[in-house]
N, CA, C and O atoms as a printed pandas DataFrame, in Angstrom:
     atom_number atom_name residue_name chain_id  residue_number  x_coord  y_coord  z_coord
0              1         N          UNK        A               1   79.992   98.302   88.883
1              2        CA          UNK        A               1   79.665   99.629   88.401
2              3         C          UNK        A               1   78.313   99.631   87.711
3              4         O          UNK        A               1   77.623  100.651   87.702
4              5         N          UNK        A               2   77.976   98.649   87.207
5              6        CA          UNK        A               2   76.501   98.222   86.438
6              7         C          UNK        A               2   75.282   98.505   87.175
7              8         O          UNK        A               2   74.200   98.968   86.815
8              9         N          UNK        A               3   75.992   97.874   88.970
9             10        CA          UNK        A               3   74.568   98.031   89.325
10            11         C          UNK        A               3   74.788   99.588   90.297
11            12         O          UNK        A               3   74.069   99.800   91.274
12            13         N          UNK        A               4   75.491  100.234   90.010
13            14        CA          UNK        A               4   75.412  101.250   90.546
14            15         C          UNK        A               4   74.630  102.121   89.694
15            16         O          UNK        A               4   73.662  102.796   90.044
16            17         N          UNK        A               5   75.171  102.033   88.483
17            18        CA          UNK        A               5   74.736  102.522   87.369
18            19         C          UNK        A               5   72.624  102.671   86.936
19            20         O          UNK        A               5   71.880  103.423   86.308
20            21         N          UNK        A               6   72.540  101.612   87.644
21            22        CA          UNK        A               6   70.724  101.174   87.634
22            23         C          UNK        A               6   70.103  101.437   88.805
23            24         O          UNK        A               6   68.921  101.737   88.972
24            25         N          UNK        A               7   71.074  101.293   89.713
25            26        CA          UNK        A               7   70.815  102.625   91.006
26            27         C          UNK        A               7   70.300  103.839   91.194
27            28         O          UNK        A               7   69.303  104.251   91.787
28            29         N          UNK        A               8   71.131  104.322   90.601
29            30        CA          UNK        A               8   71.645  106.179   90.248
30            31         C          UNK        A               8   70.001  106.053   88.998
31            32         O          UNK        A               8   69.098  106.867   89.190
32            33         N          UNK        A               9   69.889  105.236   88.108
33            34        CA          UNK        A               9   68.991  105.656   87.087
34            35         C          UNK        A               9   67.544  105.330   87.443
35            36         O          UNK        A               9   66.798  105.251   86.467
36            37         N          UNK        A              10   66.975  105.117   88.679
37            38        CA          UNK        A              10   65.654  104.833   89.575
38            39         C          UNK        A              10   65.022  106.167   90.272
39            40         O          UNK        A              10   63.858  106.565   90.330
40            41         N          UNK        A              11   66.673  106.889   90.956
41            42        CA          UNK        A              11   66.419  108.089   91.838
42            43         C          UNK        A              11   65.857  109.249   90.647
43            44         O          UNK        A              11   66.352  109.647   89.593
44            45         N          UNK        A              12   64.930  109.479   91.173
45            46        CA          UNK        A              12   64.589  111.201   90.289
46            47         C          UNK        A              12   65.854  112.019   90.458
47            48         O          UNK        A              12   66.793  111.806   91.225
48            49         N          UNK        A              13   65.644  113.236   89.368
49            50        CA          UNK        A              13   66.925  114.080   89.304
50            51         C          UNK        A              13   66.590  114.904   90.030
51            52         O          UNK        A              13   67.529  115.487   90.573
52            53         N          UNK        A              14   65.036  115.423   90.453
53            54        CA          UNK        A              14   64.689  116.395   91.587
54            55         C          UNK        A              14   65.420  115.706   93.264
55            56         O          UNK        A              14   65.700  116.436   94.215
56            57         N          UNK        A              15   65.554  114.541   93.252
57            58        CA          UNK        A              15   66.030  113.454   94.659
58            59         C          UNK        A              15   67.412  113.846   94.935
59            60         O          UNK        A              15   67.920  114.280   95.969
60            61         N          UNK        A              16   68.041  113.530   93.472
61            62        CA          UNK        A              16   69.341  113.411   93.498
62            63         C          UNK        A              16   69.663  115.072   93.703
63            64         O          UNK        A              16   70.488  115.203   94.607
64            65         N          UNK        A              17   69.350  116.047   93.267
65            66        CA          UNK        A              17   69.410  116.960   93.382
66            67         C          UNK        A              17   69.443  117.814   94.905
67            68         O          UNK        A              17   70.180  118.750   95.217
68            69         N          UNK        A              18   68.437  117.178   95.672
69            70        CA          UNK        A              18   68.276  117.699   96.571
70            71         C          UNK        A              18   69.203  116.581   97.531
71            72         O          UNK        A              18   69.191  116.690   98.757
72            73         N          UNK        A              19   69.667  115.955   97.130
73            74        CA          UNK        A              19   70.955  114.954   98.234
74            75         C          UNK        A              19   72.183  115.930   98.159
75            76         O          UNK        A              19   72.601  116.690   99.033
76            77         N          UNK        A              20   72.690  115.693   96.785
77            78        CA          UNK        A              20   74.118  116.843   97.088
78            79         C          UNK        A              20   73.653  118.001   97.606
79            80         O          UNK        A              20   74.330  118.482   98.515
80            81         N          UNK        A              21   72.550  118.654   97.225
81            82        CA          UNK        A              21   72.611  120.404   98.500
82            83         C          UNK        A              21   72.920  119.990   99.114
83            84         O          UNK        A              21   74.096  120.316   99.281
84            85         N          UNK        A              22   72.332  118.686  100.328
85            86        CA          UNK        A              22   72.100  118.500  101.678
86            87         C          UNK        A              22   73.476  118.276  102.042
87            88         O          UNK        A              22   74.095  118.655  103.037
88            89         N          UNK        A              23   73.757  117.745  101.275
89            90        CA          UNK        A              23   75.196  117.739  101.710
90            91         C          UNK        A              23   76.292  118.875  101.800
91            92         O          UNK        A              23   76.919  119.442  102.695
92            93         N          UNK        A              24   76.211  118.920  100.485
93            94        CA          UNK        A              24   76.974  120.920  100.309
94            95         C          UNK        A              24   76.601  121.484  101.239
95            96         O          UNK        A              24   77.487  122.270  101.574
96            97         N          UNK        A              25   75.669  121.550  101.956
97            98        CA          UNK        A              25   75.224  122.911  102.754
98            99         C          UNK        A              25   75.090  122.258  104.245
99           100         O          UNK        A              25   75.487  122.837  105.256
100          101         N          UNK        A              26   74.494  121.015  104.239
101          102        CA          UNK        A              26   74.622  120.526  105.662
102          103         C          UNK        A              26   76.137  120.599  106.368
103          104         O          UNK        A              26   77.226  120.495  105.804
104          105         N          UNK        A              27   75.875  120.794  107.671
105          106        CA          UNK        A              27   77.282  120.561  108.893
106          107         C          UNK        A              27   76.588  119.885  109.846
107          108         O          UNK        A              27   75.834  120.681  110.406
108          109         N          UNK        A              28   76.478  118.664  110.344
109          110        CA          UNK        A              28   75.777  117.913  110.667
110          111         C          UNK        A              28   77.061  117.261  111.841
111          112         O          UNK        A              28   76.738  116.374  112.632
112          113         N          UNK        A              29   78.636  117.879  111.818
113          114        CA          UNK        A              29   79.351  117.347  113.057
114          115         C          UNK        A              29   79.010  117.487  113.899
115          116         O          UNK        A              29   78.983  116.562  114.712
116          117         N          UNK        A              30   78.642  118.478  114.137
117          118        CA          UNK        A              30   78.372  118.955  115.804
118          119         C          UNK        A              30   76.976  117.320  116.471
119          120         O          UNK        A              30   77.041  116.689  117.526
120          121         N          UNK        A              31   76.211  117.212  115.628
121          122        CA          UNK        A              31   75.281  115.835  115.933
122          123         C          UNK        A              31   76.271  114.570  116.168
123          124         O          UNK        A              31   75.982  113.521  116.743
124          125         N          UNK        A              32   77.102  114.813  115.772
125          126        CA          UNK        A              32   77.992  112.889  115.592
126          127         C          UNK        A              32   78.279  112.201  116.888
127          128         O          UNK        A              32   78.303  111.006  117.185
128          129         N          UNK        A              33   78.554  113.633  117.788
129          130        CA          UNK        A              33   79.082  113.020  119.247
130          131         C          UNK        A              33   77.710  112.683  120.022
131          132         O          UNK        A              33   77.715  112.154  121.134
132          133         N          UNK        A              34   76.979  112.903  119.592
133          134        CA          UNK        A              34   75.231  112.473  120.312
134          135         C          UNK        A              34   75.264  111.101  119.931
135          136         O          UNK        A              34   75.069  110.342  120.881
136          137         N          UNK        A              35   75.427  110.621  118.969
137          138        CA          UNK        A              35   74.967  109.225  118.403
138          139         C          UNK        A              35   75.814  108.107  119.485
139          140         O          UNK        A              35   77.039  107.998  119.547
140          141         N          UNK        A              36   74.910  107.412  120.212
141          142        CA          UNK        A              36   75.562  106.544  120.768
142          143         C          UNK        A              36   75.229  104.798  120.788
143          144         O          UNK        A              36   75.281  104.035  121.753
144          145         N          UNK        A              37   74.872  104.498  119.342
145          146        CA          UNK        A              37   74.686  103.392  119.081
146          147         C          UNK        A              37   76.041  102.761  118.241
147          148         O          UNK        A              37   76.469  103.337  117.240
148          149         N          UNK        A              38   76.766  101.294  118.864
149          150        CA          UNK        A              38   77.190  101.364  117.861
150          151         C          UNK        A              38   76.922  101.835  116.400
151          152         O          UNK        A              38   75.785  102.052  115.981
152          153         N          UNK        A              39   78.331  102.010  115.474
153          154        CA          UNK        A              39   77.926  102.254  113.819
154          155         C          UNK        A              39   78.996  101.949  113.524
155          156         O          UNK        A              39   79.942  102.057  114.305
156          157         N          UNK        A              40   79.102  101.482  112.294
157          158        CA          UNK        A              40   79.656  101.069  111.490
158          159         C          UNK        A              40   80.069  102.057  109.892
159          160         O          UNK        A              40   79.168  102.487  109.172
160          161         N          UNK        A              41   81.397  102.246  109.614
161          162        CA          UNK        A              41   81.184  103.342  108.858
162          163         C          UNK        A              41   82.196  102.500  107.731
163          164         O          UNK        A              41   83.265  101.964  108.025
164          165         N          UNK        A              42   81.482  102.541  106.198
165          166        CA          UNK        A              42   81.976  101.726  105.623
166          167         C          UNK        A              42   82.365  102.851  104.374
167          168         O          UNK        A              42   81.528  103.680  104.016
168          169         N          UNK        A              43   83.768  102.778  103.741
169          170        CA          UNK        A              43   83.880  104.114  102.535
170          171         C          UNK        A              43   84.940  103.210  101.932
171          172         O          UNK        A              43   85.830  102.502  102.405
172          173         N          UNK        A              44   84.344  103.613  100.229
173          174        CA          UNK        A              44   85.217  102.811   99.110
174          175         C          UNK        A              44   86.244  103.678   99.114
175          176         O          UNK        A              44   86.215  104.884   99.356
176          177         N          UNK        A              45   87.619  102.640   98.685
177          178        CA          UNK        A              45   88.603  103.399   98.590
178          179         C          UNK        A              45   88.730  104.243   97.132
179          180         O          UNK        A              45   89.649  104.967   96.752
180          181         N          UNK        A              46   87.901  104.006   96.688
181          182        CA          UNK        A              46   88.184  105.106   94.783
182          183         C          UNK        A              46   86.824  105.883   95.144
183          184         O          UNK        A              46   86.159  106.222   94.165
184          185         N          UNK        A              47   86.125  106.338   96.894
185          186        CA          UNK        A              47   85.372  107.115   96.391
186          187         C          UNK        A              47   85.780  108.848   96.214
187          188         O          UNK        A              47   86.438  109.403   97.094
188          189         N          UNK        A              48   85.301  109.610   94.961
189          190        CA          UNK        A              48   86.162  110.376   94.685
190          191         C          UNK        A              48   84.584  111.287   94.997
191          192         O          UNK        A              48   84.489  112.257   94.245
192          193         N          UNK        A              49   83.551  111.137   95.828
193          194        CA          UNK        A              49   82.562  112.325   96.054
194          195         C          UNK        A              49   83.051  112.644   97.628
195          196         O          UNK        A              49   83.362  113.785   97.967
196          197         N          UNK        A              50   83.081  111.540   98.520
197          198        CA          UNK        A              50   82.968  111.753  100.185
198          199         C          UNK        A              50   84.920  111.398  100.089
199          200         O          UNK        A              50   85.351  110.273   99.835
200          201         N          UNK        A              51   85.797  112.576  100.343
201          202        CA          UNK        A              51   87.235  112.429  100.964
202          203         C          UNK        A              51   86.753  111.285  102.234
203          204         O          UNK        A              51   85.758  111.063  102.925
204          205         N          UNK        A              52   88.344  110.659  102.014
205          206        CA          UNK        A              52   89.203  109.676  103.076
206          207         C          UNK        A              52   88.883  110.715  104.275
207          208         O          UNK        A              52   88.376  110.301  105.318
208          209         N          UNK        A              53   89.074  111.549  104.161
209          210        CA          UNK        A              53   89.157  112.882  105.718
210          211         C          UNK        A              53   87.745  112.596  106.425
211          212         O          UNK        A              53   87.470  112.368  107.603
212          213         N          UNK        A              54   86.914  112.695  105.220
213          214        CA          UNK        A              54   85.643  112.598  105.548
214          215         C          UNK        A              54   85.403  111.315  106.570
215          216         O          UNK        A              54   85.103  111.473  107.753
216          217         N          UNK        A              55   85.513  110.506  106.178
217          218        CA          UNK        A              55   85.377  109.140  106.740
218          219         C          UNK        A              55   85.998  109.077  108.442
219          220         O          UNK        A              55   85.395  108.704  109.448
220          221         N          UNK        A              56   87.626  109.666  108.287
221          222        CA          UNK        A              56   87.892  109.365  109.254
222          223         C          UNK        A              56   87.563  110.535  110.545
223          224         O          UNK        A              56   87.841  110.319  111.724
224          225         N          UNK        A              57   86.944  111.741  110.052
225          226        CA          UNK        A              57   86.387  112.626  111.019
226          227         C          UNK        A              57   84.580  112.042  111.483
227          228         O          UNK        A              57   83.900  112.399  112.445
228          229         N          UNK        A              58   84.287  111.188  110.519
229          230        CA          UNK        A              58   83.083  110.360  110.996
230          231         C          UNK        A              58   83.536  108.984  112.090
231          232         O          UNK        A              58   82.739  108.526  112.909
232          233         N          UNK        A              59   84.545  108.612  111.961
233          234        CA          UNK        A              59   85.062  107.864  113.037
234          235         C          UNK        A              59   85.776  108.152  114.316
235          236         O          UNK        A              59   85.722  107.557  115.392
236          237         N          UNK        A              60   86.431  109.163  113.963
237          238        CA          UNK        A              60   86.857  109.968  115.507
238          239         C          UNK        A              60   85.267  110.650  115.994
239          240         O          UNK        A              60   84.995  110.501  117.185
240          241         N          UNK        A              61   84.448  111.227  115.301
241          242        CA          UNK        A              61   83.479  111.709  116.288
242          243         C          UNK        A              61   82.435  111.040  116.812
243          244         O          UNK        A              61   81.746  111.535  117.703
244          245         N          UNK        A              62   82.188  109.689  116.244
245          246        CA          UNK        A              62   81.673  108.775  116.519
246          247         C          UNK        A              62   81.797  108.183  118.105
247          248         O          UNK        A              62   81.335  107.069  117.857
248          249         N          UNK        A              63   81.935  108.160  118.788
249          250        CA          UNK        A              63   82.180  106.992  119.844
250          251         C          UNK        A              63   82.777  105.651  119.602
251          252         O          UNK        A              63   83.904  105.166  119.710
252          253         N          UNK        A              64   81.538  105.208  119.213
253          254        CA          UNK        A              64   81.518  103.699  119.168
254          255         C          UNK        A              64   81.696  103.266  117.879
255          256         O          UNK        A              64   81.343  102.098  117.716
256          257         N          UNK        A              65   82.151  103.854  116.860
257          258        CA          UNK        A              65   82.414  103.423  115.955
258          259         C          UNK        A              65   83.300  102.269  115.378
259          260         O          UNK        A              65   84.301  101.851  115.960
260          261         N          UNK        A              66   82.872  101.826  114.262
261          262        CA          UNK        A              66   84.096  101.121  113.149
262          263         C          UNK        A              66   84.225  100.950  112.019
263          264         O          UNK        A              66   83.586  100.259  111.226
264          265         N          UNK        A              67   85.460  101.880  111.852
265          266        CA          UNK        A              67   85.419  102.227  109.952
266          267         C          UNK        A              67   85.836  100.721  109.199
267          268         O          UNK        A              67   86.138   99.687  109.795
268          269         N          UNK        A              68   85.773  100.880  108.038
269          270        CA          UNK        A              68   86.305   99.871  107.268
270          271         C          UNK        A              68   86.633  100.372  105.947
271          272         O          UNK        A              68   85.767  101.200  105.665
272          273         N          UNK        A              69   87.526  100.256  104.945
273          274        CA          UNK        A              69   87.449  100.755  104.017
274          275         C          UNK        A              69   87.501   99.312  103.239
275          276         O          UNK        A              69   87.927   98.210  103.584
276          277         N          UNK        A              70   86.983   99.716  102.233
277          278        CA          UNK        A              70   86.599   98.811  100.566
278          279         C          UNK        A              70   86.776   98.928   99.746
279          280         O          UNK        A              70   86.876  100.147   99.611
280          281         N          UNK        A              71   87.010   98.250   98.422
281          282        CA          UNK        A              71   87.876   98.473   97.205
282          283         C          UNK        A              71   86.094   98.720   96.663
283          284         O          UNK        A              71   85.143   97.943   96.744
284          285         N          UNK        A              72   86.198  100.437   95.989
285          286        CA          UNK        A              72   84.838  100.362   95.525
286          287         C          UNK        A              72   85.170  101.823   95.472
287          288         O          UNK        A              72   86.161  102.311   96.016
288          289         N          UNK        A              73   84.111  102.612   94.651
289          290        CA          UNK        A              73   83.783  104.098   94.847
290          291         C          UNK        A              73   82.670  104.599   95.647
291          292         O          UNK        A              73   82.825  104.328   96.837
292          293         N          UNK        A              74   81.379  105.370   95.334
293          294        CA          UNK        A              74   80.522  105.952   96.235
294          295         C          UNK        A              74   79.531  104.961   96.466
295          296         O          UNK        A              74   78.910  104.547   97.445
296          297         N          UNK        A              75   79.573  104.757   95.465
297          298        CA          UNK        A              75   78.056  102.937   95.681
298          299         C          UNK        A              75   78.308  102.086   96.141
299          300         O          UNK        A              75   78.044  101.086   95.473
300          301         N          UNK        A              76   78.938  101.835   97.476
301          302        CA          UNK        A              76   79.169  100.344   97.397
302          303         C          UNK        A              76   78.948   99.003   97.630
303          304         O          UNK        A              76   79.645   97.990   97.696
304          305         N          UNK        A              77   77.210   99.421   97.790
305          306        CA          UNK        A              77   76.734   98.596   98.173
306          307         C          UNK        A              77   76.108   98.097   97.149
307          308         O          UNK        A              77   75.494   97.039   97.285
308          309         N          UNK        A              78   76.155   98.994   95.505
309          310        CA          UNK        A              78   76.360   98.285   94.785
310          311         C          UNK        A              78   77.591   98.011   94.113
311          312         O          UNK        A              78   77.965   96.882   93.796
312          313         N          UNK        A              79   78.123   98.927   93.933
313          314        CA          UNK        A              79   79.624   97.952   93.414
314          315         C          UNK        A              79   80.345   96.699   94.218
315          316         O          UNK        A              79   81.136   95.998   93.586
316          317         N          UNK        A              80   80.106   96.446   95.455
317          318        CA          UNK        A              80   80.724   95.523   96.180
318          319         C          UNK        A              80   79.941   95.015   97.173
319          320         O          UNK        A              80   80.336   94.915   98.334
320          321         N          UNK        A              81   78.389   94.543   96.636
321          322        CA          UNK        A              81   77.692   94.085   97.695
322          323         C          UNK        A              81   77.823   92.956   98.474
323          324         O          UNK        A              81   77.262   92.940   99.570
324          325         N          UNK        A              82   78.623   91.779   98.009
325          326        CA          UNK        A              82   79.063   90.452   99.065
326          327         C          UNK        A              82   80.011   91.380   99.929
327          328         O          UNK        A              82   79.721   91.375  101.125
328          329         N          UNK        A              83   81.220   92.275   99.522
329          330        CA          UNK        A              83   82.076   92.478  100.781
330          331         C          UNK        A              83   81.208   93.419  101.799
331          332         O          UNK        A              83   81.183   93.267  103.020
332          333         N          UNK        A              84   80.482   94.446  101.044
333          334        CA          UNK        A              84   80.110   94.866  102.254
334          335         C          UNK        A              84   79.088   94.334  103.246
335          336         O          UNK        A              84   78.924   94.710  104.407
336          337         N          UNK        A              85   78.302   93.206  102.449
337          338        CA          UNK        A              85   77.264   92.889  103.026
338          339         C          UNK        A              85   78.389   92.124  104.380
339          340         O          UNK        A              85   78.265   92.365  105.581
340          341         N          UNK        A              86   79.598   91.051  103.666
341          342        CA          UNK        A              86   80.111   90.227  104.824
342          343         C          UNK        A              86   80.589   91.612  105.807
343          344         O          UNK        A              86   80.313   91.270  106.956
344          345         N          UNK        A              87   80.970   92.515  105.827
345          346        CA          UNK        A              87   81.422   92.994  106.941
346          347         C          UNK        A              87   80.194   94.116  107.877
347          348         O          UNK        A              87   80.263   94.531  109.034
348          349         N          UNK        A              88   79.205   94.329  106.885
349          350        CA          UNK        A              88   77.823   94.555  108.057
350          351         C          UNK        A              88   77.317   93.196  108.847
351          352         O          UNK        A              88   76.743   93.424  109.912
352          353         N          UNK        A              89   77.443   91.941  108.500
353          354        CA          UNK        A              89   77.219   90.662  108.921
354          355         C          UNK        A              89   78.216   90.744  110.320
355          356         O          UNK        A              89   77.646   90.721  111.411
356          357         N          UNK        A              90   79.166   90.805  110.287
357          358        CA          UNK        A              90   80.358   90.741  110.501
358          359         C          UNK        A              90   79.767   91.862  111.867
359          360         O          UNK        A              90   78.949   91.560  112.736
360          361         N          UNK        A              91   80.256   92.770  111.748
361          362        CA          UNK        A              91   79.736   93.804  112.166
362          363         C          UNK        A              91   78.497   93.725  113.400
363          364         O          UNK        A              91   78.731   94.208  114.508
364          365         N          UNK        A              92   77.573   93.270  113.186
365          366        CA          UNK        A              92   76.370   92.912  113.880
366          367         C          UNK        A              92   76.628   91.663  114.778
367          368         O          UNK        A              92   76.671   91.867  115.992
368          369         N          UNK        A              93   76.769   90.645  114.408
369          370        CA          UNK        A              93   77.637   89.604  114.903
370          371         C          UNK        A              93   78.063   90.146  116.177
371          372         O          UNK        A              93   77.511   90.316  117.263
372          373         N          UNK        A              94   79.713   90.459  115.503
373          374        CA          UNK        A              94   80.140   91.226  116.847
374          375         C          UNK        A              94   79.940   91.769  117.703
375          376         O          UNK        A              94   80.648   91.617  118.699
376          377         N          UNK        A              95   78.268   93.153  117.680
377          378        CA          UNK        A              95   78.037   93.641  118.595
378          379         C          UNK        A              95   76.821   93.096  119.553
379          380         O          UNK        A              95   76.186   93.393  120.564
380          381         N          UNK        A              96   76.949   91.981  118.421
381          382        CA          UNK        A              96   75.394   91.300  119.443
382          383         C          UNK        A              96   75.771   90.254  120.182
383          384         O          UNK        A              96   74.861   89.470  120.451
384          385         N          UNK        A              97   76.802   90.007  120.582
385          386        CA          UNK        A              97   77.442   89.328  121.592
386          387         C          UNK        A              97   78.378   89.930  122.813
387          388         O          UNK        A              97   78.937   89.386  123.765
388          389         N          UNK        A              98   78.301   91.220  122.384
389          390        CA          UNK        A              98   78.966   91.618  123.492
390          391         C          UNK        A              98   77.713   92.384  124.410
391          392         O          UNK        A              98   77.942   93.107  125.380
392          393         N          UNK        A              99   76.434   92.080  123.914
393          394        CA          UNK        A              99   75.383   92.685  124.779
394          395         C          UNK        A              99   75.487   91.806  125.703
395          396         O          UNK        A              99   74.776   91.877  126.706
């Protein structure tokens, strides 16, 4: 949570500001079924900004996707950077052998 914490306190509040609109106001599904690179979709399980729903309507519209969930909230790449880093490792690995 520390280093999320020193995260969050780098971004300007004009940045951060203009991320949640984009979000509030963006609908950006209708794009998801275009994306046809693998992806990898990684969501903490205590995150209490982006719903579980969320996640898994990013994995059904995905194609090629693969979710994973993580013990973590919205940061989790800082709250839980060895797990997530091992399962983007992980992740890449996998798809670079099946080229």
């Amino acid at each position: 949570m520390e280093l999320l914490g020193k995260a969050f306190e780098r971004v300007p509040t004009r940045i951060m500001k203009k991320r949640l609109q984009s979000v509030i106001h963006e609908d950006s599904r209708s794009f998801l079924p275009r994306i046809n690179a693998p992806t990898l979709i990684l969501q903490g399980r205590h995150d209490y900004l982006v719903s579980k729903t969320a996640g898994s309507t990013l994995a059904r519209m995905i194609k090629d996707s693969t979710s994973q969930m993580l013990d973590g909230g919205h940061g989790l790449l800082q709250e839980s950077p060895e797990a997530a880093a091992n399962f983007i490792i992980q992740f890449i690995e996998n798809h670079h052998h099946q080229r």
